[in-house]
C-alpha positions as CSV (number, residue, x, y, z in Angstrom):
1,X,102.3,113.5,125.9
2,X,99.6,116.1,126.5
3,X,98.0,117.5,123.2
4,X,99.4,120.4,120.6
5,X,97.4,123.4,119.1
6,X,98.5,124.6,116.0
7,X,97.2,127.8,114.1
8,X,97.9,129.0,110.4
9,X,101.6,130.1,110.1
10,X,100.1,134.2,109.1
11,X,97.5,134.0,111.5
12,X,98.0,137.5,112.6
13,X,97.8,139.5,109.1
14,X,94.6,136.8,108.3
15,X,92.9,138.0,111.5
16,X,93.5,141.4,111.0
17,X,90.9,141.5,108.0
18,X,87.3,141.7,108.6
19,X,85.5,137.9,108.3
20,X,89.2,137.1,107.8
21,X,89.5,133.4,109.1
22,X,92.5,130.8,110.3
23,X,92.5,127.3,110.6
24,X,93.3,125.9,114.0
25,X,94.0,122.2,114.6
26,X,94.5,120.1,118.2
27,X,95.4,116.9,117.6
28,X,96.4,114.1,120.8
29,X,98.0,111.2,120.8
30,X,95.6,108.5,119.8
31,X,92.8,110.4,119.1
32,X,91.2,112.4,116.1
33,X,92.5,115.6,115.2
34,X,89.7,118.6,116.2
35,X,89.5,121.0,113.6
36,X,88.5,124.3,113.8
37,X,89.1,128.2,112.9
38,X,89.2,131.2,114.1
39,X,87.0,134.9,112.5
40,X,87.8,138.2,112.6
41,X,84.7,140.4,114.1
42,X,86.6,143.8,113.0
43,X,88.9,145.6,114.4
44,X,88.6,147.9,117.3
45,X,90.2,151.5,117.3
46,X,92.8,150.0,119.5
47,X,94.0,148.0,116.7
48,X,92.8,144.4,118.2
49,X,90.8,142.7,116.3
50,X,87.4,140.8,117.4
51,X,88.3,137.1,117.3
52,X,85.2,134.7,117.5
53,X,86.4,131.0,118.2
54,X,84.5,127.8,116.4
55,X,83.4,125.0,118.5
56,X,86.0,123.3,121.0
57,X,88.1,125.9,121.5
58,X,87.9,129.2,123.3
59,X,90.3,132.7,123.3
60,X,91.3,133.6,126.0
61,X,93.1,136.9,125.3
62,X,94.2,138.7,122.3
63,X,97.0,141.2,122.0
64,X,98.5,143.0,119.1
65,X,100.9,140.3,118.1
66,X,99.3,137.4,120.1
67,X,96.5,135.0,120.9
68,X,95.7,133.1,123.7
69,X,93.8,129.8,122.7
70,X,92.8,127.1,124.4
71,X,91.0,123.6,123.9
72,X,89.1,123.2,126.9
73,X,88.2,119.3,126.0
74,X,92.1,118.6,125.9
75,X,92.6,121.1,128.6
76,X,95.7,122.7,126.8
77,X,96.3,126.2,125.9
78,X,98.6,127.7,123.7
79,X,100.0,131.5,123.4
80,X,101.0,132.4,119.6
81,X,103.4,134.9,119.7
82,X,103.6,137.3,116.0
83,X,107.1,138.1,114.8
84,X,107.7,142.3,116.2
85,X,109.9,142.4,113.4
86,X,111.6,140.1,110.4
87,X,114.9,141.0,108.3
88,X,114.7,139.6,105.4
89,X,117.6,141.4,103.3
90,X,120.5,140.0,105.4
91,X,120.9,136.9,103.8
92,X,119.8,135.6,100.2
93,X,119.1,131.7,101.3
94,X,118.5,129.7,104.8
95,X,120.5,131.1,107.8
96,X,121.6,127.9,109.5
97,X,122.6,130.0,112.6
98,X,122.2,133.3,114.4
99,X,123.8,134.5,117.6
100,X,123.2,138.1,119.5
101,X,125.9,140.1,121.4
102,X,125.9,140.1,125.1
103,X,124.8,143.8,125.1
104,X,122.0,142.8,123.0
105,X,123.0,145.6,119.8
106,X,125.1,142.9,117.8
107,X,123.7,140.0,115.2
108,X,125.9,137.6,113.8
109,X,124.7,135.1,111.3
110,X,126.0,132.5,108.5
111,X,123.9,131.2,105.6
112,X,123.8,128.7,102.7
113,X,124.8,131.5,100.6
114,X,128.0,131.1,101.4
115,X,128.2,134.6,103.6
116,X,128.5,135.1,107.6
117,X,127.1,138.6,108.6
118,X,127.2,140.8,111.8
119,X,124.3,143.0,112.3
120,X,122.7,145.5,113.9
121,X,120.4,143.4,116.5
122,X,117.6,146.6,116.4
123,X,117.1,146.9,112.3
124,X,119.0,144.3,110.7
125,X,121.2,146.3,109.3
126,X,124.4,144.9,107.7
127,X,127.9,146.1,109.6
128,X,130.5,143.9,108.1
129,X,130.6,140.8,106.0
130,X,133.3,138.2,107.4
131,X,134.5,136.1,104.1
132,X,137.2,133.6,104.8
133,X,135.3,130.3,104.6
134,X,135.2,127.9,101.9
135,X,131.6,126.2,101.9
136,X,128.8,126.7,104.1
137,X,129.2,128.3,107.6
138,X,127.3,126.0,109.8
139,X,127.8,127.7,113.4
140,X,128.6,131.2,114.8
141,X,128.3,132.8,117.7
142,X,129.8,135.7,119.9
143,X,132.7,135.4,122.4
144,X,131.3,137.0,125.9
145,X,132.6,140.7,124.8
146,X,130.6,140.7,122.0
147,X,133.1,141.8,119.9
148,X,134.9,139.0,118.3
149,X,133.2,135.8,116.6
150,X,133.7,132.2,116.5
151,X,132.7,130.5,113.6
152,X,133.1,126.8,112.4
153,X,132.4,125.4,108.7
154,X,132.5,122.6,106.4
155,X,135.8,123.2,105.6
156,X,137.0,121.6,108.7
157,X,138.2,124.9,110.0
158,X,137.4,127.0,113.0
159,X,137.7,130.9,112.7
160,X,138.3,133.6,115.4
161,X,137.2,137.1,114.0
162,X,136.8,140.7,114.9
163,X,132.9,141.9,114.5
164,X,134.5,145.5,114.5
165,X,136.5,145.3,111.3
166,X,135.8,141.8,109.6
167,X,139.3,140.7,110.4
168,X,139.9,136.8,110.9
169,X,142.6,137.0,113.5
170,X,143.0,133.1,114.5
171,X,142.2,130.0,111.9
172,X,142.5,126.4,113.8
173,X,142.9,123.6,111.6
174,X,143.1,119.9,112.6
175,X,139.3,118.5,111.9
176,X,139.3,116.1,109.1
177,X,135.3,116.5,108.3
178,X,133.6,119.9,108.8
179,X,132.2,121.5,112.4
180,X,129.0,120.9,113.4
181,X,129.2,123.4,116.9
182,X,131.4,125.2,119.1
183,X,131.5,126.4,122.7
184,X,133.6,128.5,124.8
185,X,134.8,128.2,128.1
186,X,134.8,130.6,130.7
187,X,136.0,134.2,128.6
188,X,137.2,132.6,125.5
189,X,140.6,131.7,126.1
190,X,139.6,128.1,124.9
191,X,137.2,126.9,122.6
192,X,135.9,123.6,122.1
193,X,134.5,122.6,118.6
194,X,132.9,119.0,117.6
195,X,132.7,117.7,113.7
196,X,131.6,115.0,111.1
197,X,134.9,113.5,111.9
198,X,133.5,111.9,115.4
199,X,135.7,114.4,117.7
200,X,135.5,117.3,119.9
201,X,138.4,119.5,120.1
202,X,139.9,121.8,122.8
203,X,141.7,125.0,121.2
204,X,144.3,127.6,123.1
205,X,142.9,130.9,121.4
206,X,145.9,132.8,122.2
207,X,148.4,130.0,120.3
208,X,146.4,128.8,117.8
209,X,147.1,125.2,118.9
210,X,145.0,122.3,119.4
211,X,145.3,121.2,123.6
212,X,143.9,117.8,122.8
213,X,140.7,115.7,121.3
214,X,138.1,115.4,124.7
215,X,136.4,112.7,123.1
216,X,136.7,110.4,119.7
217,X,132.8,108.9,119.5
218,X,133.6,107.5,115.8
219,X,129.8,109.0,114.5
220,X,129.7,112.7,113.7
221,X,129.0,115.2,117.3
222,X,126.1,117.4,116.0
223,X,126.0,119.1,119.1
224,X,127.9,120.2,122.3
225,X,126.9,121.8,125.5
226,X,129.3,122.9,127.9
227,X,128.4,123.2,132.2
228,X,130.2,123.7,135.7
229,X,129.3,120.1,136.8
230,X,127.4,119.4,139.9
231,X,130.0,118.8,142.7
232,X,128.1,115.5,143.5
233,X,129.1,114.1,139.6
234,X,132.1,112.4,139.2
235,X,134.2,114.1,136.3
236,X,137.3,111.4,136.5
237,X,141.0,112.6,136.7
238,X,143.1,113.3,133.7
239,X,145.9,110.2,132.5
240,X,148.3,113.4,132.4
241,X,148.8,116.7,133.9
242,X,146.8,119.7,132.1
243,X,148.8,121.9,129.9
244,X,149.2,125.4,131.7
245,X,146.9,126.7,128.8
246,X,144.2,125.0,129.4
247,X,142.2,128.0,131.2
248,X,138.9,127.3,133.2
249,X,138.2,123.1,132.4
250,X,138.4,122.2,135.6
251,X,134.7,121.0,137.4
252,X,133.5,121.0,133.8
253,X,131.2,118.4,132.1
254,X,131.1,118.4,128.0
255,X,128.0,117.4,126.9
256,X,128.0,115.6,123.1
257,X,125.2,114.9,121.1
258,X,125.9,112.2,118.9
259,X,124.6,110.9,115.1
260,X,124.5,107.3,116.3
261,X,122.0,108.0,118.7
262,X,124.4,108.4,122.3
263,X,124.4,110.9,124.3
264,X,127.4,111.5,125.9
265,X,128.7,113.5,129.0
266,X,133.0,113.7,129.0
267,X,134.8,115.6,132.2
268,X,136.2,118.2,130.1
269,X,139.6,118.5,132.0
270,X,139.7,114.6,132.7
271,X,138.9,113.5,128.9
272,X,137.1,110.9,131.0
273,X,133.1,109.6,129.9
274,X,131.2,110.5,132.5
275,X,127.5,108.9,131.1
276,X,126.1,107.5,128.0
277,X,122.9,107.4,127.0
278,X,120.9,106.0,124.0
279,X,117.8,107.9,122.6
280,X,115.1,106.3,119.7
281,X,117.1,108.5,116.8
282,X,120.4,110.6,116.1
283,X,120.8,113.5,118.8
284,X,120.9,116.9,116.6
285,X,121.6,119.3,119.6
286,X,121.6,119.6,123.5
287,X,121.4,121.9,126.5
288,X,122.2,122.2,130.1
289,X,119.1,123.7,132.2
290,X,120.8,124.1,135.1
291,X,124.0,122.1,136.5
292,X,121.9,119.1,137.3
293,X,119.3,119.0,134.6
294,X,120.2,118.7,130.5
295,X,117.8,118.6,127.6
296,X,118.8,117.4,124.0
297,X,116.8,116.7,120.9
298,X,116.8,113.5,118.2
299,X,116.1,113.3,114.8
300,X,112.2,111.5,115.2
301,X,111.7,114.7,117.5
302,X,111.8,113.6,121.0
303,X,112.9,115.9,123.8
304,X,114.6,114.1,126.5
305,X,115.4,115.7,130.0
306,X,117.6,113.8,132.0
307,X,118.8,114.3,135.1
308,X,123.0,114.3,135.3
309,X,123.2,112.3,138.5
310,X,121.0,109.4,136.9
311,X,121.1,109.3,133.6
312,X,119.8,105.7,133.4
313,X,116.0,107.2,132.6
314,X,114.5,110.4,131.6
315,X,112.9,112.9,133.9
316,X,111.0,113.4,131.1
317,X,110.3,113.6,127.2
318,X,108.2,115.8,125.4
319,X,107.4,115.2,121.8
320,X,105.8,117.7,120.0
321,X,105.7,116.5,116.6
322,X,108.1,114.0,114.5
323,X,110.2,116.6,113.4
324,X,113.9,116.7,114.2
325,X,114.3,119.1,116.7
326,X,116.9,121.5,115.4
327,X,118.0,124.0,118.8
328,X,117.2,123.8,122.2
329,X,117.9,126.6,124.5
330,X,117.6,127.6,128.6
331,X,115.2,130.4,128.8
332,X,114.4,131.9,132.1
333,X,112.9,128.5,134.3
334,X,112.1,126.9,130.7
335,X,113.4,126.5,127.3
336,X,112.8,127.3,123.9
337,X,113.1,124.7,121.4
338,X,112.8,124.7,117.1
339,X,112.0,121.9,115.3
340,X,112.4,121.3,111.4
341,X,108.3,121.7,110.6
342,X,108.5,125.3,111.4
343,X,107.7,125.3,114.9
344,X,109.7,127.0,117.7
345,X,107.8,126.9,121.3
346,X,108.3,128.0,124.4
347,X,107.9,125.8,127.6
348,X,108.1,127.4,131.1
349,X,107.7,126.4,134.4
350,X,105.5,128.8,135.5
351,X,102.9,129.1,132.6
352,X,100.2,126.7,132.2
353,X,100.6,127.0,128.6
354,X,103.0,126.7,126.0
355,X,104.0,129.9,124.2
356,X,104.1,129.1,120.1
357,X,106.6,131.5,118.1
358,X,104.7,131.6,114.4
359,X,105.0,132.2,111.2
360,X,107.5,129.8,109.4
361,X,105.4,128.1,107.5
362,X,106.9,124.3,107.3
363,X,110.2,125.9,106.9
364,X,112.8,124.5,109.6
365,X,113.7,127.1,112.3
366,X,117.8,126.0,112.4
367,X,118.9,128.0,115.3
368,X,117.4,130.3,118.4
369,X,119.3,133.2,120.2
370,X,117.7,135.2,123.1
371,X,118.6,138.5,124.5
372,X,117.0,139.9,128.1
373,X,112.6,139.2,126.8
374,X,113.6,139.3,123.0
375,X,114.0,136.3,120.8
376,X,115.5,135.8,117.3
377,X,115.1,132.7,115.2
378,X,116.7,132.0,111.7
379,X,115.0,129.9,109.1
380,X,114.9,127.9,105.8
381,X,113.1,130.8,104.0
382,X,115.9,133.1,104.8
383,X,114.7,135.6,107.1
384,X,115.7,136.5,111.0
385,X,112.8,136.8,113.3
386,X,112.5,139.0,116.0
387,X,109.8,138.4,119.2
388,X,109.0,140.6,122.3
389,X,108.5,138.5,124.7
390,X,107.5,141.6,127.2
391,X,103.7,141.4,127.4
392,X,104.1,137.7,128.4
């Protein structure tokens, strides 16, 4: 695995003081960490400040909100990329997740404080509060209109409501331990949720009726990703004809990441396993990059890309650091992925270095969501992050 830089979680207010000065660290596997800092020079009238590097590593550019640095022994270089904006008064405690509206002007977000929120995506201001659960919310996210919400909690129930008046207009019940993720299916006439209680669920929005358990792993689903299979994978046939309301399953593969270390990919229509896989540590979450490729994240922090045609060994895995890795997300020909010691990074195809969202400091970044070059993360400390990815 090729080496990591790290820099001081406030970097950018540090750096914007004169002889103000941040730690930097490189550290690769099996060798010493290299320590060093960087100083502010002053600032110049455009606002960027002077950055002189200490020995081993070099700047390469400096914007208003980021720094390119690089570790020319290593030969890695890392772009850290300043917050454009943080909300802080949306939620009292951690925000375990965060979603944005399709047309980008909509937040949606639950927390340990017992609330789920919808937002305005530009200022953070609250719109409507959506009360219903008991417990902690642990996912939300928008239908593809962006104007209703999906939300599943440790009550074991799964909620539809409206993010233009706060309404709960459908409440699925049948879990027996509490939901861990959801995804929807084509426009949202199903939903599929996964739980503690080892299942994952398909739901008939417009009857409020469970259509049948796609899989029973007997170890809790963290995580599901749902993708329009590859027509060269084999999703099975289903033991029984398809009830009339299950809407847009077919050619679909269910991807489950598990707590007893499997992952698992289930022909959604079929019910039928399609691979298993067994990682070093319990998978926390998972991705599809593209039909053929998927990406999911353990516990001990491994990234494992596998390829959905052989799933027998990896692509690839990245590992970062030995923190679980909390989200994982497609993003343009990359993906983002947060991990639980405050780091959420960038890794794209066509950039020779990784792109390092800062300024959690050790607190786990739970959950990711992109809209167009803007990207919003949700943390421990309670605040909502907004970056710009446009100068990149």
């Amino acid at each position: 695995m090729a080496a990591t830089v790290r820099i001081q979680s406030d970097w950018n207010q540090v750096l914007r003081r004169n002889e103000g000065e941040a730690w930097l660290s490189c550290r690769s596997p099996g060798k010493p960490t290299l320590y060093g800092s960087l100083t502010c020079q002053g600032v110049g009238s455009d606002g960027i400040p002077e950055i002189s590097a200490s020995e081993g590593f070099v700047v390469n550019e400096i914007t208003k909100k980021s720094i390119l640095v690089s570790c020319p022994h290593e030969n890695v270089s890392t772009k850290f990329l300043a917050p454009y904006t943080s909300f802080c008064r949306i939620h009292q405690k951690s925000i375990l997740c965060i979603d944005i509206s399709s047309g980008g002007g909509l937040g949606v977000s639950s927390s340990t404080d017992g609330t789920m929120k919808v937002w305005q995506a530009a200022n953070g201001e609250i719109r409507r509060l959506l009360e219903g659960h008991v417990y902690d919310v642990n996912c939300c996210r928008f239908f593809p209109s962006g104007l209703v919400v999906l939300s599943g909690g440790m009550d074991a129930q799964l909620k539809i409501w409206s993010a233009e008046d706060a309404s709960c207009v459908v409440t699925f019940k049948g879990h027996k331990g509490g939901i861990l993720d959801t995804a929807i299916v084509d426009r949202g006439r199903n939903v599929i949720s996964s739980s503690r209680d080892g299942t994952a669920r398909l739901w008939d929005c417009g009857k409020s009726a469970c259509l049948g358990v796609v899989a029973d792993c007997g170890s809790p689903v963290n995580g599901i990703a749902l993708c329009v299979a590859d027509n060269t994978v084999n999703l099975g046939s289903p033991e029984k004809a398809p009830s009339e309301r299950e809407i847009g399953t077919e050619g679909k593969i269910l991807l489950l990441a598990r707590e007893d270390k499997k992952l698992q990919g289930v022909g959604l229509q079929s019910r039928q396993p399609v691979f298993l896989f067994v990682g070093s540590d319990a998978f926390n979450c998972c991705t599809f990059l593209s039909s053929i490729y998927l990406l999911a994240g353990t516990q001990d922090g491994n990234l494992y890309q596998l390829d959905v045609r052989n799933t027998k060994a990896p692509v690839q895995i990245i590992h970062r650091s030995g923190a679980p890795v909390l989200c994982l997300l497609p993003y343009r020909d990359g993906f983002i992925a947060s991990q639980g010691d405050g780091t959420c990074f960038i890794i794209q195809q066509d950039l020779d270095h990784v792109i390092d969202l800062t300024e959690a400091d050790c607190d786990p970044v739970y959950k990711v969501a992109t809209w167009e070059k803007q990207v919003y993360t949700c943390c421990r400390d309670g605040m909502v992050r907004r970056y710009q990815l446009s100068d990149i």
